[in-house]
C-alpha atoms as a printed R data frame, in Angstrom:
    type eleno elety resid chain resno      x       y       z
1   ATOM     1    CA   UNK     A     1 63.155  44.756  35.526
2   ATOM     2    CA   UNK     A     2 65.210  43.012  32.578
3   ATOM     3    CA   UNK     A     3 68.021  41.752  35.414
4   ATOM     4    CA   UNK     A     4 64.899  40.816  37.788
5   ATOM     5    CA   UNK     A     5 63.761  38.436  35.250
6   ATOM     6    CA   UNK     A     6 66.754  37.320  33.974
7   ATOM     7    CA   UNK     A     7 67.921  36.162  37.875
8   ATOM     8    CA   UNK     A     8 64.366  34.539  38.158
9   ATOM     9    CA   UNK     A     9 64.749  32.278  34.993
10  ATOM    10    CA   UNK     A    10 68.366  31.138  36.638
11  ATOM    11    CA   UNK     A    11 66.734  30.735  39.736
12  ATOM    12    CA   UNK     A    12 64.434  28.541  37.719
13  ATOM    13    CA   UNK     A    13 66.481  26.687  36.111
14  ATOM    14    CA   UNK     A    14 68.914  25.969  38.982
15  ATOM    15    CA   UNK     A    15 66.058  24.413  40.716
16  ATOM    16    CA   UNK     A    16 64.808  22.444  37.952
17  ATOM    17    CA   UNK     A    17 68.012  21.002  37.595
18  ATOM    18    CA   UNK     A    18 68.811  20.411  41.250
19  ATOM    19    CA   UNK     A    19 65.196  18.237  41.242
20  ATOM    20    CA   UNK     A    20 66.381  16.808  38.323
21  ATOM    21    CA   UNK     A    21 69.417  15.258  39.341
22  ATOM    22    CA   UNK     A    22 67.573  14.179  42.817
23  ATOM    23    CA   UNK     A    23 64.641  12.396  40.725
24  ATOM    24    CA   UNK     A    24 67.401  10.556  37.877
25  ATOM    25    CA   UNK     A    25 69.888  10.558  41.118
26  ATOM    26    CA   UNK     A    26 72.190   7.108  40.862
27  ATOM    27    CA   UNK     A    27 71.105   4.651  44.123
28  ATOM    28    CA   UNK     A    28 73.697   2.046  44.660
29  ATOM    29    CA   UNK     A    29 72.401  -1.707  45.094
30  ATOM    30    CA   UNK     A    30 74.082  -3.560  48.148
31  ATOM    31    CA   UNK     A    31 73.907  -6.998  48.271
32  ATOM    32    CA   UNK     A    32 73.156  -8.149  52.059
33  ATOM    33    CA   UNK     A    33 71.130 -10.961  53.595
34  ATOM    34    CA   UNK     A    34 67.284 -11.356  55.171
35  ATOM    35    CA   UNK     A    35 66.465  -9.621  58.087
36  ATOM    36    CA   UNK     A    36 64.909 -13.369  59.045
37  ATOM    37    CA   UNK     A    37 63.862 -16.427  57.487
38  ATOM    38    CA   UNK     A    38 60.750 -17.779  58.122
39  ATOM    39    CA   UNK     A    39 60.476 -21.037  56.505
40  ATOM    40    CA   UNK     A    40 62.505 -23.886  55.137
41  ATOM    41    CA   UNK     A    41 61.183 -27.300  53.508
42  ATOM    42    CA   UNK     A    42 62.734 -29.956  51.412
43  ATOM    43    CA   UNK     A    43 61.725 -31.414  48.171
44  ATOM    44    CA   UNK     A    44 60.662 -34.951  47.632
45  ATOM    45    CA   UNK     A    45 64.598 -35.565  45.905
46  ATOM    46    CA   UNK     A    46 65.703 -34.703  49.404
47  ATOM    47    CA   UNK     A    47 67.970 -32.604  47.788
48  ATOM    48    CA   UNK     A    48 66.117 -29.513  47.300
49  ATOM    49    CA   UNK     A    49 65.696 -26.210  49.902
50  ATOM    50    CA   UNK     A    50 63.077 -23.659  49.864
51  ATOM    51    CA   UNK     A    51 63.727 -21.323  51.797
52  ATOM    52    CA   UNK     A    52 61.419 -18.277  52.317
53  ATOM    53    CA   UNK     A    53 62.681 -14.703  53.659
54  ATOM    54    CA   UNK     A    54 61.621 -11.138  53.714
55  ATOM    55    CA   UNK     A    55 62.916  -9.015  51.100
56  ATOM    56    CA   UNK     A    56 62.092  -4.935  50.582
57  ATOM    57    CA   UNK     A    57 58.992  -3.840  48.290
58  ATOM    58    CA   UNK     A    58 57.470  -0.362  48.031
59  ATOM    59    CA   UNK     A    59 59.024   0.631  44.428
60  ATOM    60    CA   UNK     A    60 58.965  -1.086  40.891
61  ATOM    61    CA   UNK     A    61 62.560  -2.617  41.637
62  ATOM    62    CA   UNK     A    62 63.364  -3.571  45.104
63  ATOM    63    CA   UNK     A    63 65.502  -6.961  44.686
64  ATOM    64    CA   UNK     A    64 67.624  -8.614  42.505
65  ATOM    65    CA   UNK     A    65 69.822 -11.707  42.312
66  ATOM    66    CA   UNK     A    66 67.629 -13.361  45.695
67  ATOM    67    CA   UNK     A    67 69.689 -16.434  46.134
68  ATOM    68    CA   UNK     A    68 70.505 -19.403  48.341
69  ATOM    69    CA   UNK     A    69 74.122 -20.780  48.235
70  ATOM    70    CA   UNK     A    70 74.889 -24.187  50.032
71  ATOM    71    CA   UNK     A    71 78.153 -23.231  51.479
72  ATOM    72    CA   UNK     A    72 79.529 -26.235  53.909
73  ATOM    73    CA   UNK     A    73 78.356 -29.300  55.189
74  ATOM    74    CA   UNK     A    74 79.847 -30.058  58.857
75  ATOM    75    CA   UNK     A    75 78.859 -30.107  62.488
76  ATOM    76    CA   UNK     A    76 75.925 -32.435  61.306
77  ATOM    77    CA   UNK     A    77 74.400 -29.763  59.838
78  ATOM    78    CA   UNK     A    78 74.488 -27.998  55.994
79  ATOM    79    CA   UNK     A    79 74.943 -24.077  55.741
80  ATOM    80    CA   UNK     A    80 73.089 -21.932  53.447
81  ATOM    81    CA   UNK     A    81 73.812 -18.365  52.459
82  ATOM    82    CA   UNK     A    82 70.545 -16.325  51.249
83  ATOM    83    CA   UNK     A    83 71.640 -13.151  49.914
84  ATOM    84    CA   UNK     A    84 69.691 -10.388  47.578
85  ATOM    85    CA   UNK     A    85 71.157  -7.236  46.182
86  ATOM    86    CA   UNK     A    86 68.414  -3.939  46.906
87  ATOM    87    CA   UNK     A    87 68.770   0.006  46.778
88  ATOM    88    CA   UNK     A    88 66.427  -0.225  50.239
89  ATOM    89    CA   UNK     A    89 70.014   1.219  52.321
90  ATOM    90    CA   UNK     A    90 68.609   4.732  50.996
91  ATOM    91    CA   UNK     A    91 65.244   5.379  51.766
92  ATOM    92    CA   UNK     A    92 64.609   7.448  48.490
93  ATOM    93    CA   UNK     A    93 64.248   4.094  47.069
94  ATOM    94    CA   UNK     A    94 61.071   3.800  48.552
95  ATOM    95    CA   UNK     A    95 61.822   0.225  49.672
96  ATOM    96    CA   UNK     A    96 60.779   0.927  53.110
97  ATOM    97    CA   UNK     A    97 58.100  -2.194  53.182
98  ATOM    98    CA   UNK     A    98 58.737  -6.017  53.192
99  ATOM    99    CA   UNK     A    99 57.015  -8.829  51.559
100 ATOM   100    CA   UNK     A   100 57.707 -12.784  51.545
101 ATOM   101    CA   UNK     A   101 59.917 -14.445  48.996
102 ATOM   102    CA   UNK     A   102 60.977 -17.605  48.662
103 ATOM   103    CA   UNK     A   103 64.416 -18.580  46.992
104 ATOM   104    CA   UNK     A   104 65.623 -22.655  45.969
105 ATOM   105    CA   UNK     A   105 69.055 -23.850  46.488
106 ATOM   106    CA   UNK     A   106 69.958 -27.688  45.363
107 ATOM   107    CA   UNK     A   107 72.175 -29.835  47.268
108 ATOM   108    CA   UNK     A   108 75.307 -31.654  46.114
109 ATOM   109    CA   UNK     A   109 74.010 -34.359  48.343
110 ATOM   110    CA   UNK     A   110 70.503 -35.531  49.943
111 ATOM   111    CA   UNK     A   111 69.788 -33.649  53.101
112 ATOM   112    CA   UNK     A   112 69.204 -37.040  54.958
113 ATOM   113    CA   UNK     A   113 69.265 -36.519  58.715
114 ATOM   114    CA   UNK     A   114 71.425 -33.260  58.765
115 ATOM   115    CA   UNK     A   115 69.830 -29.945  60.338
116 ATOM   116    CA   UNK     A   116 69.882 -26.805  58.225
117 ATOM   117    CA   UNK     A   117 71.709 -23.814  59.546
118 ATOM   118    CA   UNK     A   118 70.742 -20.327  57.336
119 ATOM   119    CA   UNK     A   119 72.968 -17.132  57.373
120 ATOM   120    CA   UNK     A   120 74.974 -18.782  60.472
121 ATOM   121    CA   UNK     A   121 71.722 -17.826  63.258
122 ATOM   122    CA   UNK     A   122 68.696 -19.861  62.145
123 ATOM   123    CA   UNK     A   123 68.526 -23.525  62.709
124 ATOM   124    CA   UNK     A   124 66.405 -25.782  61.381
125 ATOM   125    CA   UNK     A   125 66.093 -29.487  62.086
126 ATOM   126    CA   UNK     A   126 63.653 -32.425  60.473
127 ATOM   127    CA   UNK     A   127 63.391 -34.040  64.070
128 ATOM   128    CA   UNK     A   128 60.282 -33.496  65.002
129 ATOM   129    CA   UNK     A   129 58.740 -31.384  62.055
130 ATOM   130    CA   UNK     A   130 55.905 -32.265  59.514
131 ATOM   131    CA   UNK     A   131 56.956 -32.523  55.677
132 ATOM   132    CA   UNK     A   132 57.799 -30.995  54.034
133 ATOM   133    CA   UNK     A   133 58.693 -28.421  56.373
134 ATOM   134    CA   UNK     A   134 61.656 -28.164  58.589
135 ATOM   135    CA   UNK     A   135 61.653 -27.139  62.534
136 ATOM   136    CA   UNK     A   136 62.597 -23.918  63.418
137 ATOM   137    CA   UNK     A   137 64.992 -24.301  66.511
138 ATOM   138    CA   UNK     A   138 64.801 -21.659  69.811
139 ATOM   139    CA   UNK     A   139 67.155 -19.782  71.649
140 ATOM   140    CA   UNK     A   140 67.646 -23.165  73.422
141 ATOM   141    CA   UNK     A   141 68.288 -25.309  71.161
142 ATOM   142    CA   UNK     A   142 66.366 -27.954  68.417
143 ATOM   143    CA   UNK     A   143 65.678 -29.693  71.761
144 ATOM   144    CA   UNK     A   144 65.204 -27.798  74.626
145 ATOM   145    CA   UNK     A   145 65.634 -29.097  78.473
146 ATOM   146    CA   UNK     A   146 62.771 -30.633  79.727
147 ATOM   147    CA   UNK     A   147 60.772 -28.446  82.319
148 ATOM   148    CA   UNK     A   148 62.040 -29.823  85.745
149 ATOM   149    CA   UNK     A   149 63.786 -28.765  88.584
150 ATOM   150    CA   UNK     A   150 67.272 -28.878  86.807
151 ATOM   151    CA   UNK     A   151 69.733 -26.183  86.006
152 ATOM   152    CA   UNK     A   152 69.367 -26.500  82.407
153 ATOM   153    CA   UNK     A   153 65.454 -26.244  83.359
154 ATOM   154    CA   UNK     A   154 66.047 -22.952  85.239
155 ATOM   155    CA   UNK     A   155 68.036 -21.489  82.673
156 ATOM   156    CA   UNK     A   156 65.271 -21.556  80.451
157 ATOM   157    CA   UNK     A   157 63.014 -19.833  82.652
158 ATOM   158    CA   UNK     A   158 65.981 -17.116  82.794
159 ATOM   159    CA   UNK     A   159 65.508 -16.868  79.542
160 ATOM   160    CA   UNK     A   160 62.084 -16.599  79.319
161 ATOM   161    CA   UNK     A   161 61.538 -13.848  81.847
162 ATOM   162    CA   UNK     A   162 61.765 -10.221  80.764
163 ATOM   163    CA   UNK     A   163 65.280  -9.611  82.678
164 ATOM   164    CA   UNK     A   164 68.671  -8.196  81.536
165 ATOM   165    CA   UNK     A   165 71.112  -9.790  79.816
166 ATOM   166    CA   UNK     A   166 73.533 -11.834  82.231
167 ATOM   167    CA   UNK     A   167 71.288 -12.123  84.863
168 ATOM   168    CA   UNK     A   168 72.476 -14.301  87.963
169 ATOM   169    CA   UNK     A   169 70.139 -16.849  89.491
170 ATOM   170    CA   UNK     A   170 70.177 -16.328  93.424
171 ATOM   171    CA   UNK     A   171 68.012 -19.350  94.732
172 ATOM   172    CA   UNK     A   172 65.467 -21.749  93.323
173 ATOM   173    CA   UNK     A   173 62.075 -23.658  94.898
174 ATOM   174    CA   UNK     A   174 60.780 -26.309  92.421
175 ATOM   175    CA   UNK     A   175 58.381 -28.649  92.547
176 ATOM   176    CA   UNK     A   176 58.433 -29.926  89.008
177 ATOM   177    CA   UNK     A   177 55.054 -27.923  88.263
178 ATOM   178    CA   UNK     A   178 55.366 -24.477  89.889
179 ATOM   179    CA   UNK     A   179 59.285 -22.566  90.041
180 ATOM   180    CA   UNK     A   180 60.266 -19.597  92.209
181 ATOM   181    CA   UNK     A   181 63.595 -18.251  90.885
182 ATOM   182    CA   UNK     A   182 65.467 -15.322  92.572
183 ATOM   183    CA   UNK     A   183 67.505 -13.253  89.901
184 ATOM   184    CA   UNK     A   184 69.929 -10.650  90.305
185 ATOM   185    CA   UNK     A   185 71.967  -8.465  87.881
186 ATOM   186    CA   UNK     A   186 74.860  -6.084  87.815
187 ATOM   187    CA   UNK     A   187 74.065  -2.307  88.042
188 ATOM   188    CA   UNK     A   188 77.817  -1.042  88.296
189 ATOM   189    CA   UNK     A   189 80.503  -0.352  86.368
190 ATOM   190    CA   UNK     A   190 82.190  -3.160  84.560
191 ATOM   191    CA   UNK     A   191 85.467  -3.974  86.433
192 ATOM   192    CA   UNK     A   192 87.575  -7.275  86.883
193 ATOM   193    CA   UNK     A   193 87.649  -6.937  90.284
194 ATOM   194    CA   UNK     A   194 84.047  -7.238  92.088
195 ATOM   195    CA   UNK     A   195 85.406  -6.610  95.893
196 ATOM   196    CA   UNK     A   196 86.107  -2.870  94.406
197 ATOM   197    CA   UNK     A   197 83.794  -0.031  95.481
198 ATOM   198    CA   UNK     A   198 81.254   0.311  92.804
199 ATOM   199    CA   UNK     A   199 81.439  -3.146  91.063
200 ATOM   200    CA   UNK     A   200 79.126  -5.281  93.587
201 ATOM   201    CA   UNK     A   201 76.170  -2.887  93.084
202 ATOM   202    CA   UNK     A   202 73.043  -5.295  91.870
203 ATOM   203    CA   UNK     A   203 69.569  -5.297  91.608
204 ATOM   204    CA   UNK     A   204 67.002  -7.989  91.927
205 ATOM   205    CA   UNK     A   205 63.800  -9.594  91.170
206 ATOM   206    CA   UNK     A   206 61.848 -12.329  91.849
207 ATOM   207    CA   UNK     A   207 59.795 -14.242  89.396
208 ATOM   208    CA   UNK     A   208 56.796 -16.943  89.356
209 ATOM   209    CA   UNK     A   209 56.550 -19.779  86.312
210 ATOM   210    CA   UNK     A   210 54.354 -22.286  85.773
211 ATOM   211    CA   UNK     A   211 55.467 -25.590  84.143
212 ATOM   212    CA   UNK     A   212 53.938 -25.280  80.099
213 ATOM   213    CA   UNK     A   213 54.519 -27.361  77.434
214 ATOM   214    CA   UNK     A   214 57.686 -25.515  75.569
215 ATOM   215    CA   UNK     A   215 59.313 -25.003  79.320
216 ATOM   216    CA   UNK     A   216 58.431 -23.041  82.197
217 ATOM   217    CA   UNK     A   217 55.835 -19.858  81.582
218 ATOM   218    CA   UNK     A   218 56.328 -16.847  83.509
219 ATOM   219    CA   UNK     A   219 53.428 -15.113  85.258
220 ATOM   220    CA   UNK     A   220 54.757 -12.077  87.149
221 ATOM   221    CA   UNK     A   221 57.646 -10.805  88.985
222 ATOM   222    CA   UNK     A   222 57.110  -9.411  92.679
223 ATOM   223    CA   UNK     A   223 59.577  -8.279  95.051
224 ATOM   224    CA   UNK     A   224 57.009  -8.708  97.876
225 ATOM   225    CA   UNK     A   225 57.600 -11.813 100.506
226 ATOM   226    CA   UNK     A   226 54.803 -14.422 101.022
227 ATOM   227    CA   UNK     A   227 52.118 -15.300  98.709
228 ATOM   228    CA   UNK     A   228 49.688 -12.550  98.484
229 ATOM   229    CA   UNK     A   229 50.920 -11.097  94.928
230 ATOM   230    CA   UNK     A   230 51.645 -14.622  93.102
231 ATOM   231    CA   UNK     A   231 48.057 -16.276  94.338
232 ATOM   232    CA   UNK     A   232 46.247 -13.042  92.966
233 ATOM   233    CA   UNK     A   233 47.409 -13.789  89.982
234 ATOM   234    CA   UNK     A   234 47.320 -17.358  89.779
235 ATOM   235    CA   UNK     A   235 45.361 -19.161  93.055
236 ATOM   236    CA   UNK     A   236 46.803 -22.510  92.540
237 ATOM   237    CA   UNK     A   237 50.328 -21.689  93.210
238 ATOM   238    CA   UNK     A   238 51.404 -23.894  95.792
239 ATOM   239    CA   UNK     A   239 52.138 -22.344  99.273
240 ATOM   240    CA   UNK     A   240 54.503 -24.519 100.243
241 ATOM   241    CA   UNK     A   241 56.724 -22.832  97.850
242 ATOM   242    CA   UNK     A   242 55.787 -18.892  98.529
243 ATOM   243    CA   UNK     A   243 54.530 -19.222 101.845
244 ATOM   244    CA   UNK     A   244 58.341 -18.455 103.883
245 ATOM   245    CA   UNK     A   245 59.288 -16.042 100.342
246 ATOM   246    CA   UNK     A   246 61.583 -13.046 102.826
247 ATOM   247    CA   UNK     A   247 60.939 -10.008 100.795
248 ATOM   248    CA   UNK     A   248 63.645  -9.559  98.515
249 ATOM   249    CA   UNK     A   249 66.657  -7.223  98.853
250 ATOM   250    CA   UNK     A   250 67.782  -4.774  96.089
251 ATOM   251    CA   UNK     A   251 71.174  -6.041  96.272
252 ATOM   252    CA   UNK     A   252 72.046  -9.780  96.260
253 ATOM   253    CA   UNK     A   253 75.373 -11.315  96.296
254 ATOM   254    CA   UNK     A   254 75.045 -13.904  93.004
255 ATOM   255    CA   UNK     A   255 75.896 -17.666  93.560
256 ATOM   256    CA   UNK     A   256 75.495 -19.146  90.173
257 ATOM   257    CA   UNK     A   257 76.893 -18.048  86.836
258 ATOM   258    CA   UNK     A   258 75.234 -15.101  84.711
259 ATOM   259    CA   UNK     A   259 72.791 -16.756  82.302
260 ATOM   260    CA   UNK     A   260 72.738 -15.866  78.344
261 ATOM   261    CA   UNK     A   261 71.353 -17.843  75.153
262 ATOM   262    CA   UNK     A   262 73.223 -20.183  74.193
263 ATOM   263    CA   UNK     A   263 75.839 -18.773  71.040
264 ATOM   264    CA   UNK     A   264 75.270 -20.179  67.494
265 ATOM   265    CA   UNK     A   265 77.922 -23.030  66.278
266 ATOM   266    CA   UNK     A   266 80.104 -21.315  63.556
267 ATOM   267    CA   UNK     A   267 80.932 -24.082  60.831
């Protein structure tokens, strides 16, 4: 009995210090950036940035040292770091939430009629925008391609259509208000040589865009020839443009270069 209750109070007191050391246990702050930023405007000197971010809540302390660095001034453009230091890497912080913040940075010089580039991905521009505020730029651009029957025009439909990454465009009809694109991707494995067995596989589909404000707007993807699917869903598609529409084949031989967004300029 004595040697029973003897192992219980170790057993007691191993476990009370195990939770111990988890509830007093050292979490490491790690300085890292936003996982966006939402917001940039300028102050009436022209000189100062507000820039607003996410940053982790849930616990009493979930940031420190939120900051925004000015870090170069080139490609017509000034770069701005915004960096915070939080314990949120380990979830036993409890920082598992987000909440805005907004951090100031002050420029050696007036912004004047450069862009703003934060954390090397999100542009900003003034062209365009109503003050205070900045523009956010797209994937295309602070100004996109005009809706038309252009390439630049048809890459933006690409891009705005649920498809893969590097996704070919097979054949276009365009009448400046309505688009029919024909897009194909690769299915097999990655190889330098496309003649080889295996690398030429590719799937297809066919999509239907309207001409919107912002660029072409896609309304559905069919595979079907004709105009039976596209008028269902939108009756004033023109049939000149849908009317001769082969149905399409699941592999397509790809006769213009694979489309992607455009890559951010590194300072």
């Amino acid at each position: 009995m004595v040697v029973t209750a003897l192992l219980g109070a170790v057993a007691v007191l191993l476990l009370g210090a195990c939770g111990g050391r988890r509830a007093g246990a050292h979490l490491p702050w790690t300085t890292m950036q936003p996982s966006s930023v939402t917001a940039v405007r300028v102050g009436a000197d022209d000189r100062t940035l507000s820039v607003d971010v996410p940053v982790p809540s849930g616990a009493a302390a979930c940031v420190r040292h939120l900051r925004a660095v000015a870090t170069d001034r080139v490609n017509g453009a000034v770069w701005v770091e915004v960096t915070y230091s939080s314990p949120s890497m380990d979830r036993g912080s409890g920082c598992t939430r987000e909440k805005p913040a907004t951090t100031r940075v002050t420029l050696p010089k007036p912004l004047g009629g450069l862009d703003v580039i934060v954390d090397h991905y999100t542009h900003f521009t003034r062209h365009g925008a109503e003050p205070p505020a900045l523009r956010r730029c797209g994937p295309l651009g602070c100004d996109p391609p005009r809706t038309g029957c252009t390439a630049a025009s048809y890459d933006q439909a690409v891009l705005a259509a649920d498809v893969p990454n590097h996704t070919y465009r097979d054949s276009e009809r365009c009448d400046g208000e309505w688009l029919v694109l024909d897009l194909s991707w690769r299915t097999g494995p990655a190889c330098d040589d496309t003649s080889a067995p295996g690398c030429s596989s590719r799937l297809g589909a066919r999509w239907f865009f309207r001409a919107g404000k912002s660029g072409w707007v896609p309304l559905l993807d069919s595979a079907a020839g004709g105009c039976r699917d596209v008028r269902r869903a939108e009756p004033a598609f023109p049939t000149a443009l849908c009317a001769s529409l082969e149905p399409l084949r699941a592999s397509l031989r790809p006769s213009h270069p694979p489309v992607t967004a455009p890559p951010s300029v590194a300072p």
